[in-house]
N, C-alpha and C positions, 0 to 999 in steps of 0.2 A: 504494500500500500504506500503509494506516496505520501510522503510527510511535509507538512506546512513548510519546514527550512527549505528540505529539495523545493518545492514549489515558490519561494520566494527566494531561494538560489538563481534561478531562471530570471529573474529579476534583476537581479546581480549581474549575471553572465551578459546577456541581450546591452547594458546600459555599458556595461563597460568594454566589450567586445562594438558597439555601433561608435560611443565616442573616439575609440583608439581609431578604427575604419578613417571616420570623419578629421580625426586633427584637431578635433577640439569637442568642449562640452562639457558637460558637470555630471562625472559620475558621482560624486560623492552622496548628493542628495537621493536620488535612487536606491542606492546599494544601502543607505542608512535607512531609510524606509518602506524598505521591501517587507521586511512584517506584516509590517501595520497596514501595509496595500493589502498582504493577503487575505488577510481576516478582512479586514473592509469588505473588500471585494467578492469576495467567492460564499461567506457568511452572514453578509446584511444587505451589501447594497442590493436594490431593485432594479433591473437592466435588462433590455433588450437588444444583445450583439446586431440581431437581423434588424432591428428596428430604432436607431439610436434616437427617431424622434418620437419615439413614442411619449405622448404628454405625460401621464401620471410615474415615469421614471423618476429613481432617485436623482440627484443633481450631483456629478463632484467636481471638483474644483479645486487646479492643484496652483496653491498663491505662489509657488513658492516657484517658478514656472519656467525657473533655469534648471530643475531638475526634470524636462521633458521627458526625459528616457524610460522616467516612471511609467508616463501614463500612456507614450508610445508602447510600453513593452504590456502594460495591462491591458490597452485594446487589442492585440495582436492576442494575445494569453488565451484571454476570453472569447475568442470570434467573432471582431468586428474587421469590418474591411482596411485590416489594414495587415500587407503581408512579410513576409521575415524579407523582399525583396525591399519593403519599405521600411523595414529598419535598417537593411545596408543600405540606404540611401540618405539615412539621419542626416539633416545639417546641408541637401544640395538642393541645387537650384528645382524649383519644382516637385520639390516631391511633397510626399503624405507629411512629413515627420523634420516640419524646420524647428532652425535652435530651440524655439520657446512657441508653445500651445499656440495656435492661433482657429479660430473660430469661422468655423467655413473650410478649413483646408483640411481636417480630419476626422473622419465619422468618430463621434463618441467627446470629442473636445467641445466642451461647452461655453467656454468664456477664452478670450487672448488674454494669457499673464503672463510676465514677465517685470514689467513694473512692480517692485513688492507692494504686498499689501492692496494691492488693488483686488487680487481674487477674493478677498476675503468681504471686500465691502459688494464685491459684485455676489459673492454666494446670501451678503443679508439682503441684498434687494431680490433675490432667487426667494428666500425664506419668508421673504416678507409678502412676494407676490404668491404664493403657496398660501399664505393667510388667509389670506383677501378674499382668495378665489375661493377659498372652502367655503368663508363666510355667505358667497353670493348665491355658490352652487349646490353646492352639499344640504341634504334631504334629508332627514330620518337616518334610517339604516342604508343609505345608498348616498356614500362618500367618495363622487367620485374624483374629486380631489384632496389625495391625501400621500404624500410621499415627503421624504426626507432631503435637505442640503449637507452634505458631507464637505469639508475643505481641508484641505492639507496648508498649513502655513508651516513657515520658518523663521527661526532668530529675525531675520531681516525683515518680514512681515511684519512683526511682532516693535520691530523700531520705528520704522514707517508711521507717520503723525494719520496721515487717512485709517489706520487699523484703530487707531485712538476713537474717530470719529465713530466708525460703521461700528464696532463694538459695542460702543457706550448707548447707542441705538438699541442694537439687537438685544440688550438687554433691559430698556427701558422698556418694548415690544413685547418682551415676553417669549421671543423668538424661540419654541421647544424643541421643534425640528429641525434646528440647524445645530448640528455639531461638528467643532471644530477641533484638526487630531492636529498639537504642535510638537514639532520636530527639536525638539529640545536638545541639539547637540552641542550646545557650546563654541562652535564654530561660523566664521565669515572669513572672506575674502584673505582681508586683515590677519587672521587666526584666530587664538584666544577671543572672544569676545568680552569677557572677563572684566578687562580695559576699558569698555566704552556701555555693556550695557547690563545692569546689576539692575534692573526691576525686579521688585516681586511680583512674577507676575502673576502668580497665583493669586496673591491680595489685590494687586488691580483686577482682574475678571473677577474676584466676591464681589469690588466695590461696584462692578456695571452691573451685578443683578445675576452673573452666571452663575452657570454649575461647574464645578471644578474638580475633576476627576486628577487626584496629582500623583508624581513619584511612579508612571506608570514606568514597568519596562519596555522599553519600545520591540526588543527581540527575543519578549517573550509571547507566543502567540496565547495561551490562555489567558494573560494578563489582560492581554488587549482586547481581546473577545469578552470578559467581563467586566473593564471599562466600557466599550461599546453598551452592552446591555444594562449597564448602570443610567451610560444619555439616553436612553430610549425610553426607559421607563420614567426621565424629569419630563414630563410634558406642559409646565408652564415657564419653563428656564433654559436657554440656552445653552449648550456643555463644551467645556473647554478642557482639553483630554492631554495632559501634559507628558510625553513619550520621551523618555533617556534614553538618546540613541546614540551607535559611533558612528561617525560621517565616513564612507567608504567603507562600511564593516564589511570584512573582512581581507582587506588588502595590507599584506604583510609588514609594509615598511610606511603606509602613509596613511590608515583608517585612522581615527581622531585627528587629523592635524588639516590644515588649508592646504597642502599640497593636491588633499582628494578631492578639493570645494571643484576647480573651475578648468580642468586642463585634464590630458589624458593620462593614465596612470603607467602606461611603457609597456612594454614585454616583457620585461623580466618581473614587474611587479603583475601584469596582469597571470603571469605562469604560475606567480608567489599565490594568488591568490586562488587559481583554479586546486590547486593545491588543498590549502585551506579550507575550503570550502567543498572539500572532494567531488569538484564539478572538474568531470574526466572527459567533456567532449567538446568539440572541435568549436569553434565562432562561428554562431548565427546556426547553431545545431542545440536544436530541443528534442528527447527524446518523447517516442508516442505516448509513452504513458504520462509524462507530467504533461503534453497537451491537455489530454483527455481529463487528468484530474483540475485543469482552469477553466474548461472550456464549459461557457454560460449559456450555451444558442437556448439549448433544451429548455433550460430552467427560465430563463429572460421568453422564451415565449411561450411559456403558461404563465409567465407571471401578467404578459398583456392578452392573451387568452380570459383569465379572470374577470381580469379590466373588461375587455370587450364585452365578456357577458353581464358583467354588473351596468354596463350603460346602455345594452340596448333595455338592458328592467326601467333603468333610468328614464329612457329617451319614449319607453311606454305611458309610464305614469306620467310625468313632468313634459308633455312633448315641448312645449314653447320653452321652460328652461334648458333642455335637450339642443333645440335650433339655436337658441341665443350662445351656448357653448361654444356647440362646434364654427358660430359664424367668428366670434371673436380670437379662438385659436386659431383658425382658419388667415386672421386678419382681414375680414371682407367687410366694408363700411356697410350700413345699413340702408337701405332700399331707397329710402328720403334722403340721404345725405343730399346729393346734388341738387335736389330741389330746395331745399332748407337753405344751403350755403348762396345759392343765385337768389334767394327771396333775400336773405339778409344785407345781402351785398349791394341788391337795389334799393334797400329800406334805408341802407346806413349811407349812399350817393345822395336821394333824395333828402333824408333829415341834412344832413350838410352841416354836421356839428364840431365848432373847434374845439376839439379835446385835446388831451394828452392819449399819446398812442399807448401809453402801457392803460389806459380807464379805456380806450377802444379796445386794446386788448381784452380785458376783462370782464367785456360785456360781448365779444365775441364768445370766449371760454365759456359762460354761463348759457350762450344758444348754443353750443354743440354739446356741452354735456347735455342737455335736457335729452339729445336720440343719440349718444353717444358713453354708453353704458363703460365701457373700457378705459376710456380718459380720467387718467389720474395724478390732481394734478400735485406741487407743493412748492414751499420753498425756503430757504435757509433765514428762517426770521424775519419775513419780508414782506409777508406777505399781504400790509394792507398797502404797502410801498410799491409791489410788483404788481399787484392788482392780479392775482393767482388765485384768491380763495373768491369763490363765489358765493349768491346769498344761499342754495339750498345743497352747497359743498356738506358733504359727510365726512366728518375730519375719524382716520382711524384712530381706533382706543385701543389700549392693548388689555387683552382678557385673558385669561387661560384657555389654550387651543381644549376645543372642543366645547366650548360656551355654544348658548343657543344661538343659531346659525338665519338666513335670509334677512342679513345686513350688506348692506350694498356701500362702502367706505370708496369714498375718489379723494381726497386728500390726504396728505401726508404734510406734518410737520415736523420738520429736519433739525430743528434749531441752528447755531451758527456754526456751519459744519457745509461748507461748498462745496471739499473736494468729497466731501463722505456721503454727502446726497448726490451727487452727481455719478458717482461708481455706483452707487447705490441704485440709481437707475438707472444706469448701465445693465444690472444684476435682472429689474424689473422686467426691462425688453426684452433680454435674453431669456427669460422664461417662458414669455409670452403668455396672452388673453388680456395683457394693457398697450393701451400708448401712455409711457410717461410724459410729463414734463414738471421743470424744475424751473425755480427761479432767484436770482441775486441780480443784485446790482453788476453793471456790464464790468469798471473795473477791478468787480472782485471774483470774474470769469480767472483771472490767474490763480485763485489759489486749487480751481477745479481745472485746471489747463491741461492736466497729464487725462486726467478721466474723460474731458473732449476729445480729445485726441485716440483713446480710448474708442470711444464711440463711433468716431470717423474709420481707423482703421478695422472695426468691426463690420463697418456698417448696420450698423443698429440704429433700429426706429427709438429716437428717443428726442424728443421736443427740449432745447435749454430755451428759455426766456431772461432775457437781459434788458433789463429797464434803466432811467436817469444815464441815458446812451452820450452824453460828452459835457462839457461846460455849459450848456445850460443846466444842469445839476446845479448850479449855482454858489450860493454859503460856505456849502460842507468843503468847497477845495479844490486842491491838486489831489490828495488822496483819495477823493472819490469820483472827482471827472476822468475818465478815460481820453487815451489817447493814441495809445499803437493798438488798443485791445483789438477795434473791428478789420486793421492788417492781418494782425494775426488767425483771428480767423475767417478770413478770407482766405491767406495762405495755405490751410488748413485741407487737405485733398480729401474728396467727396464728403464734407459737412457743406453747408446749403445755409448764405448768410441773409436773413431780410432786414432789413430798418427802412420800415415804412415811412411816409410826407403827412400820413393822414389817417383817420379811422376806415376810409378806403381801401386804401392799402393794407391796412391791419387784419383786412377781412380775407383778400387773397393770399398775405402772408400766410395765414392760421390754413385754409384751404390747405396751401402748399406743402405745410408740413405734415399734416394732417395726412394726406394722399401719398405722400415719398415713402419711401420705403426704409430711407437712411436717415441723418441725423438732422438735425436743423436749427438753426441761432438765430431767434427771434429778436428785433434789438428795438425797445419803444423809449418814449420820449418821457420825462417831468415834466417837461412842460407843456401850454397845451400847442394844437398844430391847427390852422385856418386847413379848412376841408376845402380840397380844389374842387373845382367843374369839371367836367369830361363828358366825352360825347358814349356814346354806346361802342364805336369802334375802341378807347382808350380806354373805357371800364374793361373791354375783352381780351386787350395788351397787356395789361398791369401783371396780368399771368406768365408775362414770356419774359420778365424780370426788368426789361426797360423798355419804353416808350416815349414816343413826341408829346408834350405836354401841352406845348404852347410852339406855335408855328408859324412865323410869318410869310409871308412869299418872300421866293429866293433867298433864304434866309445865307448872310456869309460864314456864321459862326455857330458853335453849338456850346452851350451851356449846361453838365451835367451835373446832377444833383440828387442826396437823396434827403431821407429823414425831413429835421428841422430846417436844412440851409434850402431844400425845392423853395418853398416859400420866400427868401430870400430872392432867389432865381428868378420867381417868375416878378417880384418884385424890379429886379432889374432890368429881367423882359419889356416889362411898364413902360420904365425911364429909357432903354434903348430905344423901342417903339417910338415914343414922342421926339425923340430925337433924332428918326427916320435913322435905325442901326437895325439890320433885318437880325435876330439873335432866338435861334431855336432854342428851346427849354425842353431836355430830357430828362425823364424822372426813371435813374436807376436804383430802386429798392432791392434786388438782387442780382446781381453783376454773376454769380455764378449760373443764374438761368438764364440770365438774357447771351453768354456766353455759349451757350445751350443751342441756343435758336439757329433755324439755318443761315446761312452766310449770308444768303437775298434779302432777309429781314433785318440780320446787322446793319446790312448797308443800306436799306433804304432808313435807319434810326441813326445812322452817324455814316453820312455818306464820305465815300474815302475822298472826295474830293474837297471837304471841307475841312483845313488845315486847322482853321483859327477855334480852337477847343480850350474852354477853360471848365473844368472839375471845382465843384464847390463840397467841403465835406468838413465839419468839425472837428480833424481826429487828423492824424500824420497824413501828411501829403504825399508819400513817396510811393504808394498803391498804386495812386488815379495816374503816375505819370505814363503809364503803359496804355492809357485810355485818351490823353491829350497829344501824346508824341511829341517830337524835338522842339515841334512851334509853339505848343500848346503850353498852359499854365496851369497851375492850381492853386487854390484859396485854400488853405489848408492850417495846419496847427502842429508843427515842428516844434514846441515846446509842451511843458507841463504848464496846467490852465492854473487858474488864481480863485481865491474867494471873494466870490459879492453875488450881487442879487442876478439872477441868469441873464436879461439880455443885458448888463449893464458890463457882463462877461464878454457876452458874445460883440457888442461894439466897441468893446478895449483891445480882443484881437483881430478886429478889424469885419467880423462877419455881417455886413451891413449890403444891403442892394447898392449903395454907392459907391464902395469898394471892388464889388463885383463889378456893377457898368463901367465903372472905370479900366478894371483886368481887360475888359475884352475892347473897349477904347482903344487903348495900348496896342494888343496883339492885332489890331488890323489895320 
């Protein structure tokens, strides 16, 4: 009979035989927590190899996401599509199995980690949307949401200030289902960790509210096995499972030390270790029998066989909660959307009201939640600031899992924790049955910058809202007007940036996001914004990211603008005008879709034959110059803004129509 160690020897062998192959890589982590994978893995989790999306599957999530080899060698183990062809190919261009997990590239990988600490906040937005969803769906005796987030963190997770964040949540939440296995080995990059991080950490997870399973052995497998069973049966606490492990156990001359963290272990030590570990066959050679002792197909499809049969009882009794399920895992908008979204879009042209785009936000958010069940929204203490909670929002409560159920919760409040609600929904959409979205102030998008980034390279549907978008923020300063923020994410590849002129635009933003598939940064105003005119052709452009706003015959020049400064714009259209200066007015709110558009519609919105281009935009200048060219200028904000009252801001660095008509005076 195979035994647990042979079986998590395999583990070993695969991580440290694919790194040496490659040239590089982190066996240490792997070879350290192959135990604890195997009792995981083969003893609790819920998985289906043939069907890695099966919804009511367990979650795991390995934070620690330089030790790849882990979870490449456990989906292979288990029979998921991933073959020993794809683990000699670890670490190349194209294959199943790059350095660090990424989501989309390998059946059974649920989140991209490698940033520490981000798996862990993405596994509480996993656990947290696992909540929610029982609470809306789940029936009597027919749960058919109810499965487990498993995460593997390390030292380094555990340092990471976002692990501070998501944590101190998951256990405010009550988060029961998620437990987290830490890799407790004393080592980093560095070595000794010793030196830099002496937390108790056990006393910090009592003080967020968890459960603390401590002192476990990480390579003892019944140890592990009855800590597991210890988190499973806390079901109104979180469990934090602290594993003493050696980094690279069992490698002769370098298990405990940084030599095993981040490089390959040699031939003579990986010989040292076949050795030791009386693993007697050749690289990238698994014997039949320990296949067949890892191998999950069987058991992963009766475990969604079960499932199947408990939902079609389900989709009997409940048929309308049944459709509404499967439509929102499915992510298929509701039947009225389009109709809904074109009535409001014409109601809010017609009212013609100057607001502040983040209060048009806001009353946008309150018409799609009313047929948009899924939308969930929150935000980092801000929320009467970002205009995010709405009036008949259901803010979650955290109860003990298994409270009485057909509560329908769409907000979430994060407190002051941006990078930690932002991974955090990151975790949400990765689950799926939500669209999240989140909200702060646009300057303090940096302390969430890595978790956007996150989201972009995932491509995950996850809405950021960004309000009080530059110096007209006013009072509060340089530290809270933005100023390279909306470069940056623009620069940002496949995130989708809008900052609306108007509650017009606010409407087709919110469409936009709504409808994409990937991520989107929403950017509205404090103050408020004079609502334009538009013809019906220009209400049906605002979608393709830019249009002619204001147009005169043969106009010489073009005038781009978005957000607060259109206004400005078409203000100095006015002054051109009377002063016979033909000066077209374009309103780009998203420059990555209007980049989108065919080339015929670029050019008939900034024809290449019109040199003379000036860019108006509150926030660094050096974006638009790719949009004005050599001849062209921009009115832009090359420094940090100042405190005072907002326009008394925006006419000190110069954002005025007379400025502007002057700029294009000049250029022609």
């Amino acid at each position: 009979m195979t035994t647990r160690r042979e079986k998590a020897n395999a583990i070993r062998a695969l991580s440290m035989d694919a790194v040496q192959k490659a040239g590089s890589g982190h066996p240490g982590a792997p070879m350290g927590m192959a135990d604890i994978a195997e009792v995981l893995w083969t003893d609790f989790l819920i998985h289906n190899p043939a069907n890695p999306r099966w919804f009511n599957r367990d979650r795991f999530v390995l934070s620690n996401g330089h030790g790849s080899m882990l979870i490449y060698s456990l989906l292979h183990l288990t029979g998921y599509d991933v073959s020993i062809d794809d683990i000699r190919d670890f670490r190349q261009l194209g294959s199943k199995t790059p350095g660090h997990p990424e989501y989309g590239d390998t059946p059974g990988v649920e989140t991209t980690t490698g940033p520490l600490g981000q798996g862990l906040a993405n596994a509480v937005g996993m656990a947290l949307a696992e909540r929610i969803l029982a609470e809306r769906f789940n029936r009597e005796q027919l749960e058919v949401v109810d499965h487990y987030t498993y995460v593997f963190v390390g030292d380094g997770c555990l340092m990471e200030g976002v692990s501070h964040e998501a944590a101190s949540l998951a256990g405010t939440w009550k988060l029961g289902k998620l437990i987290c296995l830490y890799d407790d080995n004393g080592i980093s990059i560095d070595g000794e960790v010793s030196g830099w991080f002496t937390d108790d950490t056990v006393a910090r997870f009592n003080a967020y509210g968890w459960h603390v399973v401590r002192d476990v052995d990480g390579h003892d497998g019944e140890a592990i096995r009855a800590a597991l069973e210890s988190a499973r049966q806390e079901d109104s606490r979180p469990t934090l499972i602290c594993c003493k492990t050696e980094i690279g156990f069992g490698a002769p001359g370098k298990a405990g030390t940084a030599a095993a963290h981040g490089s390959p272990l040699g031939n003579d030590e990986i010989s040292g270790t076949r050795e030791r570990l009386a693993w007697s066959h050749e690289p990238f050679q698994i014997p039949q029998d320990i296949y067949d002792a890892w191998d999950c197909r069987r058991s992963g499809a009766e475990h969604e066989s079960r499932w199947q049969q408990q939902f079609a009882e389900y989709r009997h009794r409940f048929p309308e909660a049944a459709a509404e399920f499967e439509r929102t895992l499915a992510g298929e908008l509701p039947a009225q959307w389009g109709q809904v979204m074109d009535e409001l879009l014409r109601k809010t042209s017609d009212e013609g009201a100057a607001i502040a785009s983040r209060n048009a936000s806001g009353a946008v958010i309150a018409a799609m939640a009313s047929i948009l069940p899924e939308l969930i929204g929150g935000s980092a203490d801000l929320s009467g600031s970002n205009s995010t909670q709405w009036p008949d929002a259901r803010t979650f409560s955290a109860r003990p899992a298994g409270s009485a159920g057909g509560n329908h919760f769409n907000y979430i409040n994060y407190g002051v924790r941006e990078f930690g609600m932002t991974a955090i929904a990151n975790g949400i959409a990765l689950h799926g049955g939500f669209i999240p979205f989140t909200g702060t102030f646009l300057t303090f998008m940096e302390y969430a910058r890595n978790a956007v980034r996150m989201a972009s390279l995932m491509g995950i549907h996850n809405i950021m809202v960004y309000t009080h978008d530059s110096i007209g923020q006013g009072e509060d300063g340089p530290t809270h007007q933005p100023v390279e923020q909306l470069a940056n994410l623009r620069y940002t590849p496949d995130l989708s940036t809008w900052r609306p002129c108007d509650s017009v635009e606010t409407v087709v933003a919110w469409r936009s996001a709504v409808e994409r598939s990937g991520p989107t940064a929403l950017v509205f105003s404090r103050q408020a914004l004079t609502c334009q005119s538009r013809t019906d052709e220009q209400l049906e452009n605002i979608a393709r990211g830019g249009y002619v706003l204001k147009d005169p015959d043969n106009p010489v020049a073009i005038i781009i603008a978005t957000g607060s400064e259109v206004g400005i714009a078409v203000e100095a259209f006015e002054q051109l005008s009377s002063a016979g200066v033909a000066a077209r007015v374009v309103s780009m709110p998203s420059a990555d879709v209007f980049e989108a558009q065919p080339q015929t519609y670029r050019d008939q919105v900034l024809p290449p034959g019109i040199r003379c281009r000036l860019a108006v935009e509150a926030a660094h200048p050096d974006y638009w110059r790719k949009w004005v060219g050599l001849d062209g200028d921009v009115v832009g904000l090359p420094t940090f803004g100042a405190s005072g009252p907002g326009a008394a801001v925006f006419e000190h660095f110069g954002f005025t129509a007379d400025r502007v008509a002057d700029a294009v005076r000049r250029m022609i």
